[in-house]
N, C-alpha and C positions, 0 to 999 in steps of 0.2 A: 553739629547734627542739623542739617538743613529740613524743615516743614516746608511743605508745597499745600499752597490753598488753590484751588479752581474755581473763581468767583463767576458765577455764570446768571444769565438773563435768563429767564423764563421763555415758550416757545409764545409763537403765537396766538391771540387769543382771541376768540369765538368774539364778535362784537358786532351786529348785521346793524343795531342803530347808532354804529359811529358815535359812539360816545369819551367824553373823558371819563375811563372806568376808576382809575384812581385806585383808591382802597374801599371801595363799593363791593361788597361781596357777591357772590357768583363769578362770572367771567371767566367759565372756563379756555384749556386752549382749543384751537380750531383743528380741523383735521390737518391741513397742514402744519400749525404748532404740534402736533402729535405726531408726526415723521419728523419734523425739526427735533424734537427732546431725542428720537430714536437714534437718529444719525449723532447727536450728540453720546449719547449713552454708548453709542458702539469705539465712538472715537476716545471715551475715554476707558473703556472695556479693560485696554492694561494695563489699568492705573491700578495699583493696590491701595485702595478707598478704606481708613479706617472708619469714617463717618459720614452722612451726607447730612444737610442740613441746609430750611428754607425759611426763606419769609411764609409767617400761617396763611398767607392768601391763594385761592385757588391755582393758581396758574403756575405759582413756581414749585406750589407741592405735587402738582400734576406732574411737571417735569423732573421734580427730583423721583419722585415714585418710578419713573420710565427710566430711567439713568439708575437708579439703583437696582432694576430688575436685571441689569446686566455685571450685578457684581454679588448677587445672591443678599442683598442688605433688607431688609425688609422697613427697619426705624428709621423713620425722616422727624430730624427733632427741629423744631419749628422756634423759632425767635424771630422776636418781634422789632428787635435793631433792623432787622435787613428789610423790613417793610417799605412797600412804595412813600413816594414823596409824600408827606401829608398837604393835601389843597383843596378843601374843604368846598373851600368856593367854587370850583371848579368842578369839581365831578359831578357826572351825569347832564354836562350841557355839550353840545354838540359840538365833534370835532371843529367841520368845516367852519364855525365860527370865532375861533382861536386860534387857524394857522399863522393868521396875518400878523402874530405877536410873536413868531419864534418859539412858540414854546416855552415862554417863559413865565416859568410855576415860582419864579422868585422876586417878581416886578413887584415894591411896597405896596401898591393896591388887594395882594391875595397874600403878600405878610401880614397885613392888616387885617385879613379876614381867617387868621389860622390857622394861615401858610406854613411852614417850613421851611426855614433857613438853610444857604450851605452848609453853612460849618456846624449844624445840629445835625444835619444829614453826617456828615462827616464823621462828630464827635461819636454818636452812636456804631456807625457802623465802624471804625476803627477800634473802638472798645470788644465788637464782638469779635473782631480778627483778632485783637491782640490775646483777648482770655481762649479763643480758640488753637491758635499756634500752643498757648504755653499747655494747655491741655492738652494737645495730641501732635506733643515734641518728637519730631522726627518720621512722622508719619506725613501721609499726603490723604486731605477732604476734599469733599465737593459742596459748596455753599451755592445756594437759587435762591437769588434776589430778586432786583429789576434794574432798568439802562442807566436810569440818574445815578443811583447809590452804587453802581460801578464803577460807572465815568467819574465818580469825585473820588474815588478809592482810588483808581487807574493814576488820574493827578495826579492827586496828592501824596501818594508812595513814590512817584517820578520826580516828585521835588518841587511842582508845580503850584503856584498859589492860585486859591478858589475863585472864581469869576466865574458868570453865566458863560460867556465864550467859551471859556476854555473846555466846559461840560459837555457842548455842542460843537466841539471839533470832528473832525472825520477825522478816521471813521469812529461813528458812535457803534456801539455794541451793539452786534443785531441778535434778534432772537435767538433762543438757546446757541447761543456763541458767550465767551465770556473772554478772562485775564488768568493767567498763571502768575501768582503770587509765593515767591522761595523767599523766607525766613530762614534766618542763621541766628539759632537761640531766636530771641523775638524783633530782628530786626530785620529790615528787608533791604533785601541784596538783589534781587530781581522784577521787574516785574513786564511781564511780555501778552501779548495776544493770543488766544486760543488757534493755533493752526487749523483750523474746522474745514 
């Protein structure tokens, strides 16, 4: 009995001072993240959704809420595994001043300061997949995350070992875009790109 998960990015989000929003609360999504979740929600319209289900931060509940208005669901049950990277250090300092590092929320300088680990990113959100599949056996969900805790899901169900490179391969997940994740019993047998 194969389970389909739909691991998806949050839409765009409302940010005018360029910041690392992190896990800083507010930050909704922008008007165009609010046509991005639409076009997503329509795309998956013929999915028969027994659940949807987000990280509790603004952005991904916004878009599950728009995704699930296209499947009559009203409950988005929130878990705290699919939450953004934890970087403590980092949030709320300004973009432009971090691009020059790649992005990289796992350099020991911001492990040092609170950071979050791959394979803690990893170990959590693989825990919520794997109680998720066995809970809604044979069924197909929708899960809203964010781009890291995808990308290392994406890997690491690929067979792929954890490294910053490999998280930062193209294509990275772009907003409300995600991965199609099939389970046979609780193992995965597939895992592909959101045709969007």
């Amino acid at each position: 009995m194969r389970t389909i998960v739909y691991l998806c990015r949050h839409g765009e989000v409302h940010n005018p001072n360029q910041v690392i929003y992190g896990r800083l609360s507010g930050f909704p999504l922008s008007k165009r993240g609010e046509e991005e979740a639409h076009r997503l929600g329509k795309h998956l319209s013929s999915k028969k959704l027994a659940a949807i289900y987000a990280s509790p931060l603004t952005r991904p509940r916004q878009t599950a809420a728009i995704v699930a208005s296209y499947h009559g669901l009203s409950d988005i049950l929130a878990d705290e595994r699919l939450l953004e990277v934890n970087s403590p250090a980092l949030e709320g300092k300004l973009i432009r001043l971090f691009e020059d590092q790649e992005w990289n929320f796992y350099a020991h300088e911001y492990i040092d300061k609170g950071g979050e680990r791959l394979r803690d990113i990893w170990k959590r959100i693989n825990h919520f997949l794997q109680e998720a599949v066995k809970k809604h056996k044979g069924q197909e969900i929708a899960v809203f995350s964010h781009g890291d805790p995808i990308m290392i899901a994406r890997a690491k169900y690929r067979g792929r070992r954890l490294s910053f490179s490999m998280i930062r391969e193209k294509p990275y997940v772009g907003t409300a875009r995600g991965i199609k994740l099939e389970f046979e019993e609780d193992v995965i047998v597939d895992v592909s790109d959101l045709p969007i």
